[in-house]
C-alpha positions as CSV (number, residue, x, y, z in Angstrom):
1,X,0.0,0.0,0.0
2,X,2.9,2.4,1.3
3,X,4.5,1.5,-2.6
4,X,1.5,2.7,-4.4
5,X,0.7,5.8,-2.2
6,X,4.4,6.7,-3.1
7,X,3.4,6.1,-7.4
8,X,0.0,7.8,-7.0
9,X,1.8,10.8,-5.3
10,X,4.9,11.2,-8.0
11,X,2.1,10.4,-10.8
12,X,0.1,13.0,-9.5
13,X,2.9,15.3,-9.2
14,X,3.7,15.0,-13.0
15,X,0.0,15.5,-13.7
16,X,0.6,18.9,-12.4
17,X,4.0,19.4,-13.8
18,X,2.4,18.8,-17.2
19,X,-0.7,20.8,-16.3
20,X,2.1,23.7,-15.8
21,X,3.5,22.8,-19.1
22,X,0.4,23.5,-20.6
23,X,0.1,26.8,-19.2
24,X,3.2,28.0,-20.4
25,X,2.5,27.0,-23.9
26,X,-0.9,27.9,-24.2
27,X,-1.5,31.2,-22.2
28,X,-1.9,33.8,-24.4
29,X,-1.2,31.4,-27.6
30,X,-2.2,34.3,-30.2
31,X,-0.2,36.9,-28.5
32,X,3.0,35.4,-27.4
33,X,4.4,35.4,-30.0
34,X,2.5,37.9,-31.6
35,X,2.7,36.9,-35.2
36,X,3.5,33.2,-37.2
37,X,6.8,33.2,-38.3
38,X,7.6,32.3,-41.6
39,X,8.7,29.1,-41.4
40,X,6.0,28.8,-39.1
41,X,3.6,29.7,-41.3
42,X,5.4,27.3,-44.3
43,X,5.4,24.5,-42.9
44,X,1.4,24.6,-42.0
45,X,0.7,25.6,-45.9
46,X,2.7,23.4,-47.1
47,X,1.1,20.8,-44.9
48,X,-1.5,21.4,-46.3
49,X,-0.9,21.5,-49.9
50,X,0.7,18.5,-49.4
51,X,-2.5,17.0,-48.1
52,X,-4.1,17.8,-51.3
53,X,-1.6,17.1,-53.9
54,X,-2.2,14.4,-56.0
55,X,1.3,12.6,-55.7
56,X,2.1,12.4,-51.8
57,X,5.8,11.6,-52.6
58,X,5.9,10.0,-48.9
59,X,9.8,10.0,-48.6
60,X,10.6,13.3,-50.7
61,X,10.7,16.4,-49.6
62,X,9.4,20.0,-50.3
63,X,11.6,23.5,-50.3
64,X,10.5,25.6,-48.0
65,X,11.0,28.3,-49.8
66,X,12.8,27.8,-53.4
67,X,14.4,25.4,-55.0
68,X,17.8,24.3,-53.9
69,X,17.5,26.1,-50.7
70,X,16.2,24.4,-47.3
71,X,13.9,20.9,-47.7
72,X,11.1,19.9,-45.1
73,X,10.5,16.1,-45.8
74,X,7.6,15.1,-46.4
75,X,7.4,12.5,-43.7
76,X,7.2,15.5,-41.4
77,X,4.7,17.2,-43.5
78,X,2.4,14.3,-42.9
79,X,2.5,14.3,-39.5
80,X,1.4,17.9,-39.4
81,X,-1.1,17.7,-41.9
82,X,-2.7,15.3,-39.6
83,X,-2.0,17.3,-36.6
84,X,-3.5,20.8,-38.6
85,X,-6.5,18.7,-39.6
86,X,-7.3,17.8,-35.9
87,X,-7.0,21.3,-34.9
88,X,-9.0,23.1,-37.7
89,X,-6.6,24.0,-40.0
90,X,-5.9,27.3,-38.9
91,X,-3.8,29.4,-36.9
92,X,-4.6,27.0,-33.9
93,X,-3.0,23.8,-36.1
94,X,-0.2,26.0,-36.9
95,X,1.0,26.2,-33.5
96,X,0.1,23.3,-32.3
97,X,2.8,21.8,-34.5
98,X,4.6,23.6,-31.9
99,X,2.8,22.6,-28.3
100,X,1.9,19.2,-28.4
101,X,5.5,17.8,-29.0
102,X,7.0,20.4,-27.0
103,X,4.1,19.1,-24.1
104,X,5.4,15.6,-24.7
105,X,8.8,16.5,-24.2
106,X,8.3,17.0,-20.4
107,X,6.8,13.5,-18.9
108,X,9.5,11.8,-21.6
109,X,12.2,14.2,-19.8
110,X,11.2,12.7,-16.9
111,X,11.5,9.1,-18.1
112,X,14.6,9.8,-19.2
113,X,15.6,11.6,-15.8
114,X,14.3,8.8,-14.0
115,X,16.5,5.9,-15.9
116,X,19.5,8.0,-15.4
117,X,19.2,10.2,-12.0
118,X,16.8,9.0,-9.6
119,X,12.7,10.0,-9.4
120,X,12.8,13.4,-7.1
121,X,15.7,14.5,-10.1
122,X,13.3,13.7,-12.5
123,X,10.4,15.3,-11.4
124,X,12.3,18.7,-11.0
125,X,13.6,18.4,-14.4
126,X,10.3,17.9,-15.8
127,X,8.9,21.0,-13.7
128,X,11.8,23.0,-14.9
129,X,11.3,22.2,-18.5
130,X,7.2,22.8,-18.4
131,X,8.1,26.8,-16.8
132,X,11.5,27.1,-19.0
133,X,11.0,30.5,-20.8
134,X,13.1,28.9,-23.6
135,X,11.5,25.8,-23.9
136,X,8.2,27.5,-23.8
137,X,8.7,29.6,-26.7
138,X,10.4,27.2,-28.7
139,X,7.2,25.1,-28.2
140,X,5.2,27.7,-29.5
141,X,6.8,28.8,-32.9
142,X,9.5,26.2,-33.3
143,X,7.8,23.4,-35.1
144,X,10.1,20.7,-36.7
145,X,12.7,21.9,-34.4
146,X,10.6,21.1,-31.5
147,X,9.6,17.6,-32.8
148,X,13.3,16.8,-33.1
149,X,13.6,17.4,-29.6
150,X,10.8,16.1,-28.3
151,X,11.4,12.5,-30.7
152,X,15.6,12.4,-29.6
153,X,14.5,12.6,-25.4
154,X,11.8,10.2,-26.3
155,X,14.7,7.8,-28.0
156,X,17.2,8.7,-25.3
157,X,14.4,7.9,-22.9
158,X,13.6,4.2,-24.0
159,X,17.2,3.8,-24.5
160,X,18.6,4.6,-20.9
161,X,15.2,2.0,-20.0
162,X,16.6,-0.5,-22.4
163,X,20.1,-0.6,-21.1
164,X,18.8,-0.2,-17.6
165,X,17.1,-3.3,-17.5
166,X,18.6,-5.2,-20.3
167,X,15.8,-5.2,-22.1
168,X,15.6,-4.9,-26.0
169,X,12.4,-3.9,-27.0
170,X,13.1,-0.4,-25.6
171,X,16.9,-0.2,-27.7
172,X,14.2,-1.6,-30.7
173,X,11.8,1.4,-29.8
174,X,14.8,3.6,-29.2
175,X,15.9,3.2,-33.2
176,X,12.5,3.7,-34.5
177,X,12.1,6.9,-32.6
178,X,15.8,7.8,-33.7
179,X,14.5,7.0,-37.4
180,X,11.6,9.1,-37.3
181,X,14.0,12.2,-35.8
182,X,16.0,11.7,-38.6
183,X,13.0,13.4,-40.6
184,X,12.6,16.3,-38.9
185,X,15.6,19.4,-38.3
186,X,18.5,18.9,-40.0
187,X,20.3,19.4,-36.7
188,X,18.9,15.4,-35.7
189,X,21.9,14.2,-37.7
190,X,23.8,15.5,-34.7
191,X,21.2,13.5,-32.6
192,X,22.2,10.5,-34.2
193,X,25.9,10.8,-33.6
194,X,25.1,11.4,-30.1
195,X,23.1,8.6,-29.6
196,X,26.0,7.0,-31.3
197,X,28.5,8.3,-29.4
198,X,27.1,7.6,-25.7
199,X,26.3,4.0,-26.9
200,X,29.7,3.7,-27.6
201,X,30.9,5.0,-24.6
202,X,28.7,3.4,-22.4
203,X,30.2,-0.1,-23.9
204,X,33.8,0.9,-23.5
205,X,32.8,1.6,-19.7
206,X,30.9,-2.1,-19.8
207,X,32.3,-5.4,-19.1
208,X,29.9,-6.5,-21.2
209,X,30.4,-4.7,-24.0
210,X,29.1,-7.1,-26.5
211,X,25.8,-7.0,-24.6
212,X,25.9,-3.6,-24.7
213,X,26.2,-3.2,-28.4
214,X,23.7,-5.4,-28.8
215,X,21.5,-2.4,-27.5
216,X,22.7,0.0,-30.6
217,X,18.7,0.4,-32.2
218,X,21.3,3.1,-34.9
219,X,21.0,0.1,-37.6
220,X,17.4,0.4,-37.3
221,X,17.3,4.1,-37.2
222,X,19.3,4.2,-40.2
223,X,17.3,1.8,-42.1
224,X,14.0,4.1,-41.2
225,X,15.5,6.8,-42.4
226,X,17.1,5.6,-45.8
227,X,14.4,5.8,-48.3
228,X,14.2,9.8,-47.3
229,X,18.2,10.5,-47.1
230,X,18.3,8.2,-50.3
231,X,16.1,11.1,-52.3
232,X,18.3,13.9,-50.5
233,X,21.2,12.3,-51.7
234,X,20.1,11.0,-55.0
235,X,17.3,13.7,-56.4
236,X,16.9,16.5,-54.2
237,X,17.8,19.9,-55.6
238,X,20.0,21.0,-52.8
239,X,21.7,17.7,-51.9
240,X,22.3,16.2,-48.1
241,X,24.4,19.2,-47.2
242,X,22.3,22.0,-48.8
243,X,22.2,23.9,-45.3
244,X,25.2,22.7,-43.6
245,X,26.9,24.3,-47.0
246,X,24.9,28.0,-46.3
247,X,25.7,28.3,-42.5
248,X,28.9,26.6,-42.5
249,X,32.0,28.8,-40.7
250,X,33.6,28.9,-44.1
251,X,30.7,29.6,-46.4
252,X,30.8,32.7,-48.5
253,X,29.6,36.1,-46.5
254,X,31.1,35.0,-43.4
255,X,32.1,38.3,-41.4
256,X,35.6,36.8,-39.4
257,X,38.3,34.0,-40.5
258,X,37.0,30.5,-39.3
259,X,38.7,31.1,-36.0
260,X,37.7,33.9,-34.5
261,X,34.2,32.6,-35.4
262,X,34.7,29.7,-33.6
263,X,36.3,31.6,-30.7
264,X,33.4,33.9,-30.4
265,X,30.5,30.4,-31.0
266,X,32.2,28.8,-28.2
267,X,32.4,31.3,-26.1
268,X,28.7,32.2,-26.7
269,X,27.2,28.5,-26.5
270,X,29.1,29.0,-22.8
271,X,27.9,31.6,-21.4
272,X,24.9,31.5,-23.2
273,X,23.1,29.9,-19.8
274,X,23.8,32.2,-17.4
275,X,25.2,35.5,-18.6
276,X,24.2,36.8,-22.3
277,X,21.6,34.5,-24.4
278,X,20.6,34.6,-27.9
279,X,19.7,37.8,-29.7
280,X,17.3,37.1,-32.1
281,X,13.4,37.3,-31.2
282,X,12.4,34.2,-32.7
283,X,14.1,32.4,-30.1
284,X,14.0,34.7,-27.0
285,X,13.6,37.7,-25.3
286,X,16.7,39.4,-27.0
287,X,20.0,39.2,-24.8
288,X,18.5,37.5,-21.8
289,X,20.5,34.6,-20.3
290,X,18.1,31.0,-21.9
291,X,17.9,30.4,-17.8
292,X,16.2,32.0,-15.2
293,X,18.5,33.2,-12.7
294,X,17.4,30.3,-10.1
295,X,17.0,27.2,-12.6
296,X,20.9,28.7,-13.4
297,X,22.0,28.6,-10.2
298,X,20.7,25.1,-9.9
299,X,22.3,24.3,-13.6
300,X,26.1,25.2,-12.4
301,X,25.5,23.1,-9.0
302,X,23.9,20.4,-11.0
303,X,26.9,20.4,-13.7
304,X,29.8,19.9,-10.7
305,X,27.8,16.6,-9.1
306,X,26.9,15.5,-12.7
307,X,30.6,15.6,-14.1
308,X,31.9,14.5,-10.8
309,X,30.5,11.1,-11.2
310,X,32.0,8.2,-13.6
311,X,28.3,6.7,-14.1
312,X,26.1,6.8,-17.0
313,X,24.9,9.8,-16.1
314,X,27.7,11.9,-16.2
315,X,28.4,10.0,-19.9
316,X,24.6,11.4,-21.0
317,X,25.3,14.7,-19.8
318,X,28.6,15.1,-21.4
319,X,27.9,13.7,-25.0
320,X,24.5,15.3,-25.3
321,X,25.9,18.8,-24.8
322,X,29.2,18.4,-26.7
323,X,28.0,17.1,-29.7
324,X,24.6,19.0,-29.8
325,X,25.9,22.4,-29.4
326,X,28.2,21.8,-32.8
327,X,24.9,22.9,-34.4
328,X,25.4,26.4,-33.4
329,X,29.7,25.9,-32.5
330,X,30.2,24.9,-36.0
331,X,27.7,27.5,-37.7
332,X,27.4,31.2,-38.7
333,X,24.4,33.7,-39.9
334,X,23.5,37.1,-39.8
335,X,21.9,37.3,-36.2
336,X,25.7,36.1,-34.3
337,X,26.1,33.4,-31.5
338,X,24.5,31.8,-29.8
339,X,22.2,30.5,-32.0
340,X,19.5,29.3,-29.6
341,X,17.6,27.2,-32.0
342,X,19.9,25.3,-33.6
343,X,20.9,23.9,-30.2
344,X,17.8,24.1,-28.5
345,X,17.6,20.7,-27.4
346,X,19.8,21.9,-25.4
347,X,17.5,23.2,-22.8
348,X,15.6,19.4,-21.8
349,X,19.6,18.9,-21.1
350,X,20.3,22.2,-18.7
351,X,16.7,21.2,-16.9
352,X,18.1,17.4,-16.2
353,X,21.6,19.0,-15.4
354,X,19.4,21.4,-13.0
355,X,17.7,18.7,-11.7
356,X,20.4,17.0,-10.7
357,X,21.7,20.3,-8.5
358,X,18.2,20.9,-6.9
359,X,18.4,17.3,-5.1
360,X,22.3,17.6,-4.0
361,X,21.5,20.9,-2.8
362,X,18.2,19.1,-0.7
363,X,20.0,16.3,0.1
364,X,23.1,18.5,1.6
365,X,20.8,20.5,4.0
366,X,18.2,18.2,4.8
367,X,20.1,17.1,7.6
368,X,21.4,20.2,8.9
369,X,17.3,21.9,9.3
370,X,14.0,20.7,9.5
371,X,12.2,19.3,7.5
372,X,9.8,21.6,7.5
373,X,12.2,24.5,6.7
374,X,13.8,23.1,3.8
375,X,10.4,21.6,1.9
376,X,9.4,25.5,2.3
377,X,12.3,26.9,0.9
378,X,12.4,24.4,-1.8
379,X,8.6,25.4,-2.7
380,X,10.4,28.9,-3.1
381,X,13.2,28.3,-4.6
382,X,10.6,26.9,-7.5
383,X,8.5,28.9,-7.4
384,X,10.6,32.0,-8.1
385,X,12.3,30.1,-11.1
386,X,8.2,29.6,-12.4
387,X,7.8,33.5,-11.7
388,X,10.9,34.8,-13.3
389,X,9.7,32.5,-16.7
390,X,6.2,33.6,-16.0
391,X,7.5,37.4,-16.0
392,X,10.1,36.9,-19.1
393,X,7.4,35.4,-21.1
394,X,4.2,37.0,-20.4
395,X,5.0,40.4,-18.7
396,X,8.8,41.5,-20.2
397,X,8.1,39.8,-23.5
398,X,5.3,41.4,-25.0
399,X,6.7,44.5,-24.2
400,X,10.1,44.2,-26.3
401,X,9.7,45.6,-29.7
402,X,11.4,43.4,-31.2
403,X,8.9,40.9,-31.9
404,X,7.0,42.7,-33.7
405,X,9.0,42.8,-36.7
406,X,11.0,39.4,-36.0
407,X,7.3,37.9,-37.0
408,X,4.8,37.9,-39.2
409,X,2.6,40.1,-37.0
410,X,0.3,41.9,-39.1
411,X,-0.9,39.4,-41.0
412,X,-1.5,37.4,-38.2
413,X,-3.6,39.4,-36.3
414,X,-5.3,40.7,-39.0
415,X,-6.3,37.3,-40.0
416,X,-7.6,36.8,-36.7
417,X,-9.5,39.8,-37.3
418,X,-11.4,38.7,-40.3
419,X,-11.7,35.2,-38.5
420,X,-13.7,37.2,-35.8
421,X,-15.2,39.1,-37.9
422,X,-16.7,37.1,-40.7
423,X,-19.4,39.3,-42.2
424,X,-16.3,41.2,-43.3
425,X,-15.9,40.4,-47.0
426,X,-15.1,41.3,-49.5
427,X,-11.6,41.7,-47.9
428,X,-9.0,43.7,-49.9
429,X,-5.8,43.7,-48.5
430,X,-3.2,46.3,-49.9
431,X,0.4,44.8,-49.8
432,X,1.6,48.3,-48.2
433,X,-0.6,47.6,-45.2
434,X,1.2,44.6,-44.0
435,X,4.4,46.4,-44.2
436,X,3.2,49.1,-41.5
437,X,5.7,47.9,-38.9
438,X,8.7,48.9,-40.8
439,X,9.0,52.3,-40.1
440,X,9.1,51.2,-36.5
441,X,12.8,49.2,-37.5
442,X,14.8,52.5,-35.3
443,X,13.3,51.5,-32.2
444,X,14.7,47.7,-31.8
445,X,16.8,46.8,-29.5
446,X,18.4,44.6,-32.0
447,X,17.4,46.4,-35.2
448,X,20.4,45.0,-37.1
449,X,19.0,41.2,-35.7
450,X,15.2,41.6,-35.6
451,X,14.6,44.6,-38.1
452,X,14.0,42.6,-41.0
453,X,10.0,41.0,-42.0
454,X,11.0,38.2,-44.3
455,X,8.0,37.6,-45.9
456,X,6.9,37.9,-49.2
457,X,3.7,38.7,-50.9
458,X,2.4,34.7,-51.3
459,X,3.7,33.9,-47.7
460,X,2.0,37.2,-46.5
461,X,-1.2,35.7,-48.1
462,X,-1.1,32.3,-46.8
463,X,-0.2,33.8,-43.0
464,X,-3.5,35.8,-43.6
465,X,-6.1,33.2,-45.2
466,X,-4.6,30.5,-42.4
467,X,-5.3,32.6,-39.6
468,X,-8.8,34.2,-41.1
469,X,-9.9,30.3,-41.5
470,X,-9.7,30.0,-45.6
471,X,-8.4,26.7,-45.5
472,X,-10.6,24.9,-42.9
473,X,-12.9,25.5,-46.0
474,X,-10.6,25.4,-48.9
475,X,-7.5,23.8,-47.7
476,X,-6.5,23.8,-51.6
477,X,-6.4,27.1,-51.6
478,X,-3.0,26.5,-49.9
479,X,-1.5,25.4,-53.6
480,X,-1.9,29.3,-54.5
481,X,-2.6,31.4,-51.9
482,X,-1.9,34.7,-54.4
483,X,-5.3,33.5,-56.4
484,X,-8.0,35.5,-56.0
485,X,-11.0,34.2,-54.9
486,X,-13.0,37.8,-54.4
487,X,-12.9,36.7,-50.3
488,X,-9.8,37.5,-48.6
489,X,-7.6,38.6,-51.3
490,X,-4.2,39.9,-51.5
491,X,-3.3,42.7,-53.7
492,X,-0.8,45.5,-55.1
493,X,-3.8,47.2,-56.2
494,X,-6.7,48.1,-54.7
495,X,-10.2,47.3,-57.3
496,X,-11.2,50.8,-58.9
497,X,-14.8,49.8,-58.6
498,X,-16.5,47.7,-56.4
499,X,-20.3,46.0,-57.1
500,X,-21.4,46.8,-53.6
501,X,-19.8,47.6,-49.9
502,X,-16.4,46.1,-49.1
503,X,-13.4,46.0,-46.7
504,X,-10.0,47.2,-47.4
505,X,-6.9,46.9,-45.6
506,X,-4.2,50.0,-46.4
507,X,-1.8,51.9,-44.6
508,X,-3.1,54.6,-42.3
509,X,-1.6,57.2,-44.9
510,X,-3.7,56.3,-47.7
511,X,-7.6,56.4,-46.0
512,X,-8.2,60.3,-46.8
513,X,-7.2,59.5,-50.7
514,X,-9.6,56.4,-50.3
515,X,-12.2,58.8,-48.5
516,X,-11.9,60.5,-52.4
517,X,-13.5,57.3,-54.6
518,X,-15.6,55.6,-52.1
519,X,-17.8,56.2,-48.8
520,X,-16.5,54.9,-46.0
521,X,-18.9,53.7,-43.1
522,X,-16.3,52.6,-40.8
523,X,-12.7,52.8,-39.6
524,X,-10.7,50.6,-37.1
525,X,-7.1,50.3,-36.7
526,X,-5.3,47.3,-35.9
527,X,-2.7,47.7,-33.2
528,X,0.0,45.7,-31.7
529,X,0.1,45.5,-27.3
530,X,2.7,48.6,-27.8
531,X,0.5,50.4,-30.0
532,X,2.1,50.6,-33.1
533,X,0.2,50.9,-36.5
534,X,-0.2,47.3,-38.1
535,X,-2.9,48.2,-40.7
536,X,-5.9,49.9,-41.1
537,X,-9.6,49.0,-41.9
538,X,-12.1,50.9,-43.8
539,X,-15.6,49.1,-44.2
540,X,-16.4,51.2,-48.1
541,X,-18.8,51.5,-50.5
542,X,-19.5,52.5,-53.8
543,X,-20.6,56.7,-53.9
């Protein structure tokens, strides 16, 4: 009986810590971020189109933006398609292509945790990770990055299980989730050579290292992969390497010689934790350290005992970070180190690390004051790590003006606009209108990082008809979102006549010249939480 109370009370304890995680992902879900990035906004049209295509291409993949450039497989593409379908093809499906794994990845975290550490270790690292500003917003805009993540602690999970307990079915399971990573960033190559590598050094610190080997699910991983990297390597337009060629340290446009870059990555994807985090708003509140003050505290404490043991462990912790952060070591782009996406499955890694400091710092004062006194200044402790996140997130975040350009703001929320509004069609949406933000590009923090809006006209009309629900009706209108369709269209021109009343979108500057043609019976302009102009909206009619 004692034996179950203690599982109903740890189960119940995750319950919560996921019930946190959900919080943190879903709170304000259409302000925080306050746009769709593009990729973001790619991958669920594409999704979509690939739903509707005649020839599904199962183990191809599609460019996510031209030819030869960056490939999503369309493995991945499935999945999401399925995922967008269940969630109404809209802005909602967008990002949850984001929150679902990203909510997975905390109860696996604590599997994981719990073949490797111990269950109180686990449980903290699985609260830490549901409040983790960086997680967070990485599970909120970071789509195949995030199901990378989510699939390598899943395979790292029933691994440390399958060597635990000598049992094969999990090293079997292990592969096939390793295969299916393989599909998503291109950064899960790196997960695969370190699976690889703390398999291998886990049977050189064996006696049984035959056993051990026996364990290695990479054969299987590799043959659930082949059939996409075959295509990649045989007929894809930009090849295996397409991406590792564009961001490489030696690749053309690089501002320093290949070492001082590497100096300056290292030194970043160091300090990164604690001191000075990345700069671009995509991936965090620009500058701020990718822990909280108190979850870093916890990480440095956790990194002496976890390093100061020759266990398994220690192994885990040591390969994960040194061959994950090549990703953003080995890499270069306009924004600078670090580069807190390519290496964000880094932060499950600094929660387990933190984990492992929270219960060496309980374990080394329980006996020194009560009980009582500890468990209360444990609750604070966590509770100031979930208020700092809350604060970074929700409070500081929106806030920054940064994100505002760094996304696809305006035609997200005016999307959500027309969604709300439905009677509010014909919608005419001048191209100028969605550029409003751009004369704001002075005021960033990082304007050199964040001052550019990357999309272009046909990704500025898909972000708009998927938010606005067009494609929970017509999801092939995803094929060509430019057509128009006399609904929600796109235009460089607005109509010179119109059969009846009508909505246009335009720039602030041009209403009084509209006010010249046509009778305008209504006027609202769309804001952002700091105010700034994202478009304006004139209900019109014919004089």
């Amino acid at each position: 009986m004692a034996s179950w109370t203690a599982r109903a009370r740890t189960a119940a304890a995750l319950l919560a810590v996921v019930a946190l995680a959900a919080l943190f992902r879903l709170y304000k879900l259409g302000a925080v971020p306050p746009g769709l990035y593009l990729d973001e906004a790619l991958s669920a049209q594409h999704a979509l189109a690939w739903r509707v295509s005649a020839d599904k291409a199962w183990f191809a993949a599609t460019p996510l933006l031209v030819a030869g450039w960056v490939e999503t497989s369309n493995g991945y593409l499935a999945a999401a398609s399925g995922v967008m379908w269940l969630f109404g093809d809209g802005f909602l499906g967008a990002r949850m292509l984001s929150v679902l794994p990203s909510l997975c990845c905390v109860p696996l975290l604590y599997a994981l945790a719990r073949a490797v550490a111990g269950r109180r270790e686990a449980l903290v690292a699985a609260g830490l990770l549901a409040i983790s500003h960086w997680a967070a917003r990485t599970g909120r805009d970071g789509w195949d990055q995030v199901a990378m993540t989510t699939l390598q602690v899943a395979a790292l999970a029933s691994l440390a299980h399958g060597l635990g307990g000598d049992r094969l079915a999990w090293s079997a399971l292990a592969g096939a989730l390793l295969g299916a990573c393989l599909y998503t960033y291109v950064a899960s190559r790196l997960v695969f050579v370190q699976v690889g590598t703390w398999l291998a050094w886990e049977a050189f610190a064996s006696a049984r290292k035959g056993r051990i080997l026996v364990h290695a699910g990479l054969a299987l991983a590799l043959l659930c992969a082949a059939p996409y990297y075959a295509y990649l390597v045989t007929r894809s337009g930009g090849g295996l390497g397409v991406r590792l060629g564009q961001l490489a340290l030696t690749a053309p446009g690089a501002a320093h010689g290949v070492w001082p870059t590497l100096a300056e990555n290292v030194g970043a994807h160091l300090a990164m934790f604690n001191l000075r985090g990345g700069t671009y708003a995509r991936d965090n509140l620009p500058g701020w350290p990718m822990l909280d003050p108190v979850t870093g505290l916890l990480f440095l404490g956790g990194l002496v005992v976890a390093l100061g043991r020759a266990d398994r462990q220690r192994r885990l912790v040591v390969t994960w970070y040194a061959v994950c952060v090549l990703g953003g070591v080995l890499s270069q782009s306009r924004e600078g180190p670090p580069y807190a996406y390519r290496v964000a499955n880094l932060a499950p890694w600094a929660c387990l690390v933190a984990g492992v400091g929270a219960v060496a710092a309980w374990d080394r004062l329980r006996p020194r004051v009560s009980r009582r006194t500890v468990l209360l200044g444990a609750l604070v402790v966590l509770g100031a790590a979930g208020a700092l996140n809350f604060w970074i997130l929700f409070v500081r975040g929106p806030v920054c003006p940064d994100f505002g350009l760094a996304f696809g703001t305006a035609e997200t929320q005016l999307g959500l606009w027309l969604a709300r509004h439905p009677a509010a069609r014909p919608c005419y949406v001048f191209y100028d209108a969605v550029r409003s933000l751009d004369q704001y590009r002075s005021s960033l923090w990082y304007p050199e990082t964040n001052g550019y809006n990357w999309y272009r006209p046909v990704d500025s009309a898909a972000a708009i008809h998927l938010c606005a629900g067009v494609y929970r009706r017509s999801p092939e209108r995803a094929l060509d979102p430019l057509a128009l369709h006399g609904d929600i269209d796109l235009v460089a021109r607005l109509p010179e006549r119109l059969p009846g009343p009508a909505v246009f979108v335009v720039p602030p500057t041009l209403v009084e010249t509209i006010g010249r043609f046509y009778a305008i019976d209504g006027r609202e302009d769309l804001t952002d939480s700091l105010g700034r102009t994202l478009g304006t909206i004139l209900r019109v009619r014919p004089r």
